[in-house]
N, C-alpha and C positions, 0 to 999 in steps of 0.2 A: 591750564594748570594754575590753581590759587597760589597767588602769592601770599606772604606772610610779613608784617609788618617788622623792619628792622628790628632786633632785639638789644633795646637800649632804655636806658634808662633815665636818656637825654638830659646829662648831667653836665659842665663845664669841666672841661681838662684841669690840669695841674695847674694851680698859679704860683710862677716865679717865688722860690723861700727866699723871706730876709734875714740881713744876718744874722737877727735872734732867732729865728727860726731854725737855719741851719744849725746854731750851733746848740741850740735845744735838740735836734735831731742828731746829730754826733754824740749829746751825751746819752741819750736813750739809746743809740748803737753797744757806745761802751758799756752801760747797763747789762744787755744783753749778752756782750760777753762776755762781763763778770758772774752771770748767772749759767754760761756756758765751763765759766770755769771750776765753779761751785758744783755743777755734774761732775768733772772731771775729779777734783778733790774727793767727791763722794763718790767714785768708785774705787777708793783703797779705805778709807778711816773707818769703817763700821760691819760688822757680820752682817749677815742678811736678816733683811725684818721681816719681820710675820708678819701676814701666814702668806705670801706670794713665793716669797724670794729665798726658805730652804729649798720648795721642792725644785726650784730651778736649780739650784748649786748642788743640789745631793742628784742628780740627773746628770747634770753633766759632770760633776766627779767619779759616778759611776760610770756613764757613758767613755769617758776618757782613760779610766782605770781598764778598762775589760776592751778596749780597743773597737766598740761598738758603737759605728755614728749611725747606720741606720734609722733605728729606732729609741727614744727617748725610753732609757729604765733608773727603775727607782726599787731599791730594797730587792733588786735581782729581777723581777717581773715588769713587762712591758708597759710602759704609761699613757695612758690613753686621751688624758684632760686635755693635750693641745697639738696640734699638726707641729712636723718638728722644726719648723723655719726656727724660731728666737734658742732654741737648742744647737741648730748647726750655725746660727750666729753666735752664741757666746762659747760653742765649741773652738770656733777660730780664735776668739782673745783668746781661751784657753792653750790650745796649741802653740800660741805668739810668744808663751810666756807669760798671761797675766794671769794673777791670785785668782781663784773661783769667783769669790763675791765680785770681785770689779769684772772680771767676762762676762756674767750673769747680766751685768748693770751698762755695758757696753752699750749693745743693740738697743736698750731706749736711750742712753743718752744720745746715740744717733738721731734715731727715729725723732726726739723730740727738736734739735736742732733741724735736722730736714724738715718737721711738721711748719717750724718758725720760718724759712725759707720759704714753702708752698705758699706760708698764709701772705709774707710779702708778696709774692707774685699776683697770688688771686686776689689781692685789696690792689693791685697798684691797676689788676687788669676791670674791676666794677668800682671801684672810688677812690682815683688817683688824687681824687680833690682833699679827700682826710688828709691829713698829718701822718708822713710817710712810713712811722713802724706801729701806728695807733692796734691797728686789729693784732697781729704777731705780739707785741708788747701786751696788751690788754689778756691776751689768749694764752700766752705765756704764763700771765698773773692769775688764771683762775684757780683757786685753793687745791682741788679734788684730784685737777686736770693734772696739777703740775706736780703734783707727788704719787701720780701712774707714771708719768716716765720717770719719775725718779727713782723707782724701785723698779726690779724686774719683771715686768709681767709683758707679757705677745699683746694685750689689748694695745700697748704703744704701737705698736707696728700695724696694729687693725686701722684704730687713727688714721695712721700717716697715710696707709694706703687708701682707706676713705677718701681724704681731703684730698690726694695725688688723683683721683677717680672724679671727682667733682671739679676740681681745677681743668681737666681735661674736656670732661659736660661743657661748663662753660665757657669756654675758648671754642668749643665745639658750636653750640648756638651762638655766642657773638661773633660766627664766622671769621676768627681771627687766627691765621696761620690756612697753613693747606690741610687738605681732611678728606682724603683720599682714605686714610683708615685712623683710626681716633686712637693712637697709640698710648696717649698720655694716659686717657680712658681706662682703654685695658688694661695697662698695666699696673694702673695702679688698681683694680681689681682685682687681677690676679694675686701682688702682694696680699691686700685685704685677707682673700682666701687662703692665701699660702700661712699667713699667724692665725687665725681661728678659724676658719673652713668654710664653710656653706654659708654664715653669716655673712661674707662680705660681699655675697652676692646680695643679700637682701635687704641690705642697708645701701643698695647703689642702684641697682637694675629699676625695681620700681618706682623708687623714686622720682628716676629719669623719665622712664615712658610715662607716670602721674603729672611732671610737668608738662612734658609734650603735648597730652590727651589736655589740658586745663588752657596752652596756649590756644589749642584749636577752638576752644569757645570762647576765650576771655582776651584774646590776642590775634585774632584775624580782622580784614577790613570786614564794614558790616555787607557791603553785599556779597562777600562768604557767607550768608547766614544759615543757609542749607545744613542739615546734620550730616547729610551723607558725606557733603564734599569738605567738612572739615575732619570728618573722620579719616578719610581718605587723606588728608595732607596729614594729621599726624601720623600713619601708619605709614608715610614715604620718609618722612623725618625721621620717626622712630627705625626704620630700614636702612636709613643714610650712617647710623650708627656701627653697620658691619655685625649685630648681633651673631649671626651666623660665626663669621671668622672670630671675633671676639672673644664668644665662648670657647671657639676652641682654641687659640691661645692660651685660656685660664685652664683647660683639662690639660691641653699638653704640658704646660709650667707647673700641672698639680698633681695629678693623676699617677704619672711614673711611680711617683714614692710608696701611692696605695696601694698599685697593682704590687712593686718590688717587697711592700711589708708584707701584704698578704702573701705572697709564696713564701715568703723566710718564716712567720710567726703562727699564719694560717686567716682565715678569712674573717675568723669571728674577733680578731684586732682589729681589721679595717670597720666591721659592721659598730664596734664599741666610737670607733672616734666619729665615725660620722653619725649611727642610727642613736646611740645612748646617749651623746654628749651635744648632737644638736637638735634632737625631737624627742626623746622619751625625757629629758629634761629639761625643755623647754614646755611641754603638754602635761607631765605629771611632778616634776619636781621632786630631786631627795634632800635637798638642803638648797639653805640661799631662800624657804619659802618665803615670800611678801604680800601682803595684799596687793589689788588692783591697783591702788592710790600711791604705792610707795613713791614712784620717782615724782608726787605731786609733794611730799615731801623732801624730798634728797636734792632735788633739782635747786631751792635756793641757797643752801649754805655750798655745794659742790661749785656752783656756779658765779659764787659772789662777786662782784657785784653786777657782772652784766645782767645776772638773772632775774633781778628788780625790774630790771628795762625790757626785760624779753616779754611780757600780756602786751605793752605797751607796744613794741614792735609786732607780732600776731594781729593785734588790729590793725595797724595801716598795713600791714602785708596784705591783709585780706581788703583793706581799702583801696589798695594800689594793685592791687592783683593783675592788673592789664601788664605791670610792666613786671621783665624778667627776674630781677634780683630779688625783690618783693616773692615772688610765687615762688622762686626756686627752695628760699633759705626758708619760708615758712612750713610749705612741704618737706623740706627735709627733716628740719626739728619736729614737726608734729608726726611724722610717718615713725622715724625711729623711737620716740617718748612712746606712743599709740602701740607700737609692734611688740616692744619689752614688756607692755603694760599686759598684755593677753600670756606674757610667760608666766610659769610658776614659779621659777627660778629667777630670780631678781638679786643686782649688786646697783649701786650708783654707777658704778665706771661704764656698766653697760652701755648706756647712752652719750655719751663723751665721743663717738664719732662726730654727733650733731652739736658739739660743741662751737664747731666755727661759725656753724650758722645762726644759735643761740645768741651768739657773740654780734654778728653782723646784724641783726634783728634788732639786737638794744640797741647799737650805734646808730642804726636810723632810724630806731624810735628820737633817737636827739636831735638826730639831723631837722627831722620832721618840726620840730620847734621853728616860728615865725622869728623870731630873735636870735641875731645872727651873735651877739653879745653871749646871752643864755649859750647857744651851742659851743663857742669859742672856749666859754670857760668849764662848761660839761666835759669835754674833750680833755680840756687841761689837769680839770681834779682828775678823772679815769686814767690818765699818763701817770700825776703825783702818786695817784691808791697803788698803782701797779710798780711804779717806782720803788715808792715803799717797801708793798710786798714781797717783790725779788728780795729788795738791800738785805730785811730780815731773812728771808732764806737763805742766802748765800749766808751770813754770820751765823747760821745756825747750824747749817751742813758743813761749813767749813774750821768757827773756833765753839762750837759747843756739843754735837755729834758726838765726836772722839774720846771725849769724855764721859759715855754716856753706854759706850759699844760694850764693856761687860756685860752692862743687864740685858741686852736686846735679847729678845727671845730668849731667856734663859740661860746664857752661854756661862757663867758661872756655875750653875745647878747642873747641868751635864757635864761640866768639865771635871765636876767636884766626885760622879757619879763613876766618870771614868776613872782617876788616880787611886777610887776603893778599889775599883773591878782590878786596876793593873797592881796594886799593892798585895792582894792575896789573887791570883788569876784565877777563873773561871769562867764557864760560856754564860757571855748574860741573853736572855731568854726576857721579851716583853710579855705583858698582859694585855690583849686586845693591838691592833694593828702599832706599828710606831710611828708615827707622825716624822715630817721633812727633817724638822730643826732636829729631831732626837738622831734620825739616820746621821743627818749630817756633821754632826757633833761626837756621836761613839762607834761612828763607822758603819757600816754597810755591807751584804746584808745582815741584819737580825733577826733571828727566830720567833715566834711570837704564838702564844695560844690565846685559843678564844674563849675557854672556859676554862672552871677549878677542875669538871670531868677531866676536860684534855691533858691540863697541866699533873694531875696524876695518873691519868694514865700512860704518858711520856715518862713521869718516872718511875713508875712500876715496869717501863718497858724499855731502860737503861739510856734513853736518848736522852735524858737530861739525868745529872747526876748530881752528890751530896758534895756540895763545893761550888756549884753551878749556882749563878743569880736570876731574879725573879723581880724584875722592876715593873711597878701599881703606881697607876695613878691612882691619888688615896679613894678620889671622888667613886674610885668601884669598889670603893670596900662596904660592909655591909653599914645600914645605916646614916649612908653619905646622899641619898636620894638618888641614886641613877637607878631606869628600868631596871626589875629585878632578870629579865636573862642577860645585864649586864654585870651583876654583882659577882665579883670571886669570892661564891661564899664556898666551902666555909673561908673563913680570913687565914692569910696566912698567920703564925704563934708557934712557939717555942711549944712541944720537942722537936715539932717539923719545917721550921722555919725561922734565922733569927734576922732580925731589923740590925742592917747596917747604919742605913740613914737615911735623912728624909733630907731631899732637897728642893728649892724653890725654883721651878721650869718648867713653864707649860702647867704650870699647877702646882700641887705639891706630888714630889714622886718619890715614893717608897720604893729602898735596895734591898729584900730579902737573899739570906743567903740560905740554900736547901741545906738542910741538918740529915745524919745518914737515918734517924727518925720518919721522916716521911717516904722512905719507901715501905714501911707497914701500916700505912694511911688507907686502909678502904676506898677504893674510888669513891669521890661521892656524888651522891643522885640528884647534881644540880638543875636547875632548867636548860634547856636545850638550848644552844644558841641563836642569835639570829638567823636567820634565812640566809643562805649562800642565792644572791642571784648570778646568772649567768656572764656578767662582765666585772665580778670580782675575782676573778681569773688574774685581773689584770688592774695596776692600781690606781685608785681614781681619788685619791686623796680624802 
């Protein structure tokens, strides 16, 4: 049976901290928890910011209103954008008692404090020799990174269970604990799955057997040199993982929900969250398009400043490639940047699982320096930047935010839209779908047409009446440049339509009020609308 050479990185243990040390490293604690507390503040002072964080909070106001946790609904119809974990998490604040927007905002402020825990543990278990909150503190401080857990979105929880997934790998090769079955492993892939779905299997699994399959040629002794018989020891290693039971831990902990929605909703819900949202939108794209190159842009300002250091780590990775740390962290950032890069559908945050590794790559790009001086104080300004960058974060979520929460999204311009509608009452009726913030703001559901045909012929056919409202965004009036089957031509105008008021939200939006004039309006023979596909059944934002 080939052996396989220890997996280390044959680095010196911890040395003894002095008391400036320690007490440097007490105040970087405290740091950290002033920036824990600065989540906790910013889950009450502020509405939710676009464009993440209405449809979470009009989801779960709805979901809670109608006594419906199953499944995540928005505007009355099923929502299909994300598996419903960070919904039955900020369902719970909800239930506990908290405001929507701070439940909403709950489960990452979790996730991002757990994510800062994993990363102490997995820096204390491959370089205990750094400066003991360097990688959590640094990882903490990246610009992009740290305002995804700061608003609501499930990519936080993709994260965490990422990093919970790879802390596991590697405790797993450095043979360190018992591993009879790689619990830490699975479960945090399961998590992964359970906030985005099918991705979190593919930001983890191949990864792992890519290292595995790289140690067999770049990490066995040389008289292994046979191909057969290194293939054969990664395919025993890669088996030692429990793949089998693994996976099905992640179906049992996932699967229930899809089989239970499909018999409540029907089959073509489950075929939407998994077949529409994780391949027909990653292979043909309806928004989010990017070129190939995007995240070769996104990746340095998301990342700042470890991402300077990160070409620089990439090459001694691939210089060092014999040794584990080096091949693990390189492969994982270039596997998940390379995999997004073949989507059509592209955001920055996408890539932000492979943020710890991005992160670990620049630190020993420093390390790698012959000057023990050079690294000591490389180390120190990266502690001071991220120092920095919390301090202002926390003063800015904490005394400058709150000040600032009327304009977020709009919430002025719809609140101003609503005290018309309640001041003379009528059913307000949208133009084209309504968006989170609008649900969330003038209530839930809202009716909406997709054309001027529809809209008069709803009132020629009494379901909308002369008293009833008619809220445009302006940009679809005629002349505003949108596609023309998006135009409400003809425009609404007096005798069949009067202008209560134009408010500033999400755009500029136009309050028509129907005059009893438009019902001997002629349908008109506008352009058809766009294409109903098959999983606009159900809303995809």
């Amino acid at each position: 049976m080939l052996a396989m050479r220890a997996v280390s990185d044959s680095d010196p243990r911890e040395a003894p901290l002095s008391p400036d040390q320690r007490s440097r490293q007490k105040r970087l604690l405290l740091l950290l928890a002033g920036v824990g507390l600065a989540f906790l503040f910013g889950l009450f002072n502020h509405p939710p910011i676009p464009s993440m964080e209405p449809r979470f909070a009009e989801a779960v106001r709805e979901m809670a209103a109608r006594g419906q946790y199953l499944i995540p609904i928005k505007n009355g119809v099923p929502y299909i954008e994300y598996p419903p974990l960070y919904f039955w998490l900020s369902l719970a604040g909800k239930l506990i008692g908290l405001p929507v927007a701070a439940a909403i905002r709950l489960p990452g402020a979790a996730a991002f404090l757990l994510w800062l825990f994993w990363l102490f543990r997995l820096q204390k278990l491959v370089r205990p020799q750094w400066p003991a909150v360097l990688l959590p503190l640094t990882c903490a401080a990246l610009p992009s990174v740290l305002y995804n857990f700061f608003t609501a979105q499930s990519d936080s929880v993709l994260i965490l269970g990422v990093l919970i997934a790879f802390m596991g790998f590697v405790r797993f090769r450095k043979r360190e604990g018992p591993f009879g079955f790689p619990w830490e492993l699975w479960l945090g892939i399961a998590l992964a799955v359970a906030a985005k779905g099918p991705v979190g299997l593919v930001l983890t699994l191949p990864i792992m057997g890519l290292e595995i399959l790289s140690a067999a040629f770049f990490d066995l002794p040389e008289h292994n040199s046979a191909g057969t018989g290194r293939l054969a020891w990664a395919w025993r290693e890669a088996w030692r993982l429990r793949p089998a039971h693994g996976l099905g831990l992640v179906l049992l902990l996932n699967g229930p929900w899809y089989i239970a929605a499909g018999l409540t909703v029907g089959w073509e819900f489950c075929r939407a969250v998994l077949v529409y949202q994780n391949f027909t939108r990653f292979f043909i794209g309806f928004d989010h398009l990017q070129p190939w190159w995007y995240y070769l842009k996104t990746l340095w300002p998301d990342l700042f400043p470890l991402s300077v250091l990160f070409p620089f780590g990439l090459l001694i990775a691939w210089k060092r490639r014999r040794y584990f740390l080096f091949r693990l962290c390189g492969l994982w950032a270039l596997f998940t940047i390379v995999f997004f890069s073949f989507s059509q559908s592209k955001q920055g945050k996408y890539i932000f699982p492979a943020a710890p590794a991005v992160a670990i790559l620049g630190l020993l790009a420093v390390e790698a320096f012959h000057s023990e001086v050079f690294r000591r104080r490389t180390f120190r300004f990266l502690q001071t930047w991220a120092a920095f960058l919390l301090t202002l974060f926390a003063v800015l979520v904490i005394a400058v935010l709150p000040f600032y929460s009327s304009r977020i999204g709009g919430v002025e311009g719809f609140r101003t839209v609503r005290s018309a509608v309640e001041a003379r009452p009528g059913r307000l009726v949208t133009y084209l779908w309504p968006r989170s913030m609008m649900l969330y703001e003038l209530g839930a559901p809202l009716p909406y047409v997709r054309s001027a045909r529809e809209l008069y012929e709803k009132i020629h056919g009494g379901e909308i009446k002369p008293g009833d409202y008619v809220l445009v965004n302006r940009k679809y009036l005629p002349g505003r440049g949108a596609p023309k089957p998006l135009v409400l031509s003809p425009a609404p105008r007096p005798p069949f339509m009067d202008l209560v008021l134009t408010a500033k939200a999400e755009g500029r939006l136009d309050l028509y009020r129907i005059l009893p004039g438009a019902e001997k309006v002629s349908i008109p023979a506008t352009p058809s609308p766009p294409k109903h596909y098959w999983w606009e059944k159900f809303d995809t934002d």
